[in-house]
C-alpha positions as CSV (number, residue, x, y, z in Angstrom):
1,X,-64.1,68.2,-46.6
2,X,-67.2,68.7,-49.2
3,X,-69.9,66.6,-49.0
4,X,-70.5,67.1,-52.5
5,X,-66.8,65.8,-53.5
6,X,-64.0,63.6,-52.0
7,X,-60.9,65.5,-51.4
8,X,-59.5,64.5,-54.3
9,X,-62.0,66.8,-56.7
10,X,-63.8,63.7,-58.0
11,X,-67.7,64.7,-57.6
12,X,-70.0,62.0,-55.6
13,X,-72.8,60.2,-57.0
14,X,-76.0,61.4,-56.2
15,X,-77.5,58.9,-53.6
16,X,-81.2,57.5,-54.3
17,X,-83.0,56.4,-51.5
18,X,-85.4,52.9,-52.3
19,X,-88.1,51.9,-49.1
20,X,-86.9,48.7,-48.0
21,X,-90.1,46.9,-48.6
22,X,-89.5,44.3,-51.3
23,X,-90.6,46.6,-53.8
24,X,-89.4,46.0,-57.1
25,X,-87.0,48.3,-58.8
26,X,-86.4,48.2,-62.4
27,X,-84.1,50.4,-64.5
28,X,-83.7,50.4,-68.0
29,X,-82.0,47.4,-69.6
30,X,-81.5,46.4,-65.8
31,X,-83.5,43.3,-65.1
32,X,-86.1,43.7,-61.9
33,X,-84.6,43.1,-58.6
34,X,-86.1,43.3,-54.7
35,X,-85.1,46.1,-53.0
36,X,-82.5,45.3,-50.4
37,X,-83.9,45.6,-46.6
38,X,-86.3,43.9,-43.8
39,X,-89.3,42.3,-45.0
40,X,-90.9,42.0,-41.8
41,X,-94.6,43.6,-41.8
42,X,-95.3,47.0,-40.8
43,X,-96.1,46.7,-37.8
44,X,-93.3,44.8,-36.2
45,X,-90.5,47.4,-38.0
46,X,-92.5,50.6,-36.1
47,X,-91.4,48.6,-32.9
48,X,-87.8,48.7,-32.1
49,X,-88.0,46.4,-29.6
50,X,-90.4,43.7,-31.6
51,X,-88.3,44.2,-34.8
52,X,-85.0,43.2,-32.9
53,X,-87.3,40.2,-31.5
54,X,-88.0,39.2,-35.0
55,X,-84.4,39.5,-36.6
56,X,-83.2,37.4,-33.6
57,X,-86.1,35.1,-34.7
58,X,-85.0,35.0,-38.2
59,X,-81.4,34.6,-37.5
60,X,-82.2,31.4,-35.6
61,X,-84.6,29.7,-37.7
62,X,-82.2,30.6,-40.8
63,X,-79.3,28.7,-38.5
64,X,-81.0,26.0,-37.6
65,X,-81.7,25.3,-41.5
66,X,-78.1,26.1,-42.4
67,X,-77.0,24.0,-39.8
68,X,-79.5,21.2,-41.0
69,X,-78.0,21.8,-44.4
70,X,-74.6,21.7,-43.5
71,X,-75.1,18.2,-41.3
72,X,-76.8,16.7,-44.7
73,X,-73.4,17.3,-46.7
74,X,-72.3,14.5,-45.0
75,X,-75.5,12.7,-44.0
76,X,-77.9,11.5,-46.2
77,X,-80.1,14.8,-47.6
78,X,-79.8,17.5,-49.9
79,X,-77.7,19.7,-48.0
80,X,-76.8,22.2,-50.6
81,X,-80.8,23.1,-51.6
82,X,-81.4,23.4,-47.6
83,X,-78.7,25.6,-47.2
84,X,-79.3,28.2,-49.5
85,X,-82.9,27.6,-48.5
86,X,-81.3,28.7,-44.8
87,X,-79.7,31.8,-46.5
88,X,-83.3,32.5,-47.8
89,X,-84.9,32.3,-44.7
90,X,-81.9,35.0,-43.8
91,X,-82.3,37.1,-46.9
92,X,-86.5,38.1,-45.4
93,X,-84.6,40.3,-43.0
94,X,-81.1,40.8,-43.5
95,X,-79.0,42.9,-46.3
96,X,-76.1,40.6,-46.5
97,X,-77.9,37.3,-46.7
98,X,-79.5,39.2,-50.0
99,X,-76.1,39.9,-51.4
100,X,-75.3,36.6,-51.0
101,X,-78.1,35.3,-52.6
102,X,-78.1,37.6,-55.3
103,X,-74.5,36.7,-55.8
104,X,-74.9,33.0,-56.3
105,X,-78.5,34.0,-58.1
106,X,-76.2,35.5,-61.0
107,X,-73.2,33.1,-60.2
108,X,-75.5,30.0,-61.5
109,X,-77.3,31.7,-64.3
110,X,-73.7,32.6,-65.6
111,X,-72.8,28.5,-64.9
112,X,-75.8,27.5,-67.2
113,X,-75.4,29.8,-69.9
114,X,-71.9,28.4,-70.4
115,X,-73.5,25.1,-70.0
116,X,-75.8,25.5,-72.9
117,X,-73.0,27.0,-74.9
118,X,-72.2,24.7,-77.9
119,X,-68.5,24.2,-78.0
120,X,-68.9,24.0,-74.1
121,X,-71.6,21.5,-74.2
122,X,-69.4,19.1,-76.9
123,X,-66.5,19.3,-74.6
124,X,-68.3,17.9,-71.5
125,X,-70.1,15.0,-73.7
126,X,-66.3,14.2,-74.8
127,X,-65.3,13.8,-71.3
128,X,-67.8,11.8,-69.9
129,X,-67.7,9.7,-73.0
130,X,-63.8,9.5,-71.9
131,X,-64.6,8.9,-68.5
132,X,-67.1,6.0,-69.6
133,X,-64.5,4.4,-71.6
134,X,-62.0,4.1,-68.9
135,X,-64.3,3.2,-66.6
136,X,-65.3,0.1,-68.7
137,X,-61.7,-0.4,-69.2
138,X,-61.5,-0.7,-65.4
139,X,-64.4,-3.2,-64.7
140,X,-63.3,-5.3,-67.7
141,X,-60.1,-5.6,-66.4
142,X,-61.2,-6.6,-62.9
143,X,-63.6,-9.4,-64.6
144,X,-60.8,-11.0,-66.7
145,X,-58.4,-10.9,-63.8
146,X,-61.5,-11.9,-60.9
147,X,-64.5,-13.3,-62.2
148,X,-67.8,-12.3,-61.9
149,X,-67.5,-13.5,-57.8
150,X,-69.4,-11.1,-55.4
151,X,-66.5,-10.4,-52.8
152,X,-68.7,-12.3,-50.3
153,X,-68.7,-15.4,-52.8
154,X,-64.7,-15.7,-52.4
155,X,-63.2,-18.4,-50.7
156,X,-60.0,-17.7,-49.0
């Protein structure tokens, strides 16, 4: 088999090589993105040993914060903002965590863009102005039937 080609004649991209640093790479008409990779410093990636010391380091810390995250979806806390702050700790050394984050990065810019869209924007302040309705519906309803009583007020 070529190296040049798969065997099916198509010919391969050519393959460009960015240092994992952070450095920024920017194309044309391509917003400005990170390069994927370890951020660790220098010194610690020339190490084999310390660099898999530091990843394992990462890895944990980035855990524990997910993990904090995850508990506060149920507990009081903002559990979503400390998990993706988790999957930033991740993302400072690891390529997938970046993916991810890069992912949802252009996953949420693409959610407020419709947001701000006009005809999107009129059909959410129609629902909730639905939603309103009914719901005043509802607690009307429970007055005229009820009362004003607080349940703790009732007398059996």
């Amino acid at each position: 088999m070529n190296a040049e080609s798969d065997e099916r004649g198509k010919v391969a991209r050519p393959v460009t090589t960015t240092p994992a640093t952070g450095d920024v790479t920017e194309t044309e008409g391509v917003p400005a993105e990170p390069a994927l990779g370890s951020r660790a410093p220098e010194f610690i990636k020339a190490r084999r040993t310390l660099h898999m010391s530091w990843q394992v380091g990462v890895f944990v810390v980035g855990l524990a914060v997910v993990a904090a995250g995850v508990a506060m979806l149920v507990l009081p806390g903002p559990g979503w903002f400390v998990i993706f702050g988790g999957m930033a700790i991740w993302a400072t050394e690891f390529v997938w965590a970046q993916l991810v984050l890069r992912w949802t990065k252009r996953k949420v810019t693409e959610a407020a863009q419709r947001a701000i869209d006009p005809k999107v924007r009129r059909r959410n302040i129609i629902l909730t102005t639905i939603g309103l309705v009914i719901m005043a519906a509802l607690v009307g309803v429970y007055l005229w039937k009820y009362g004003a009583a607080m349940p703790w007020n009732i007398d059996k």
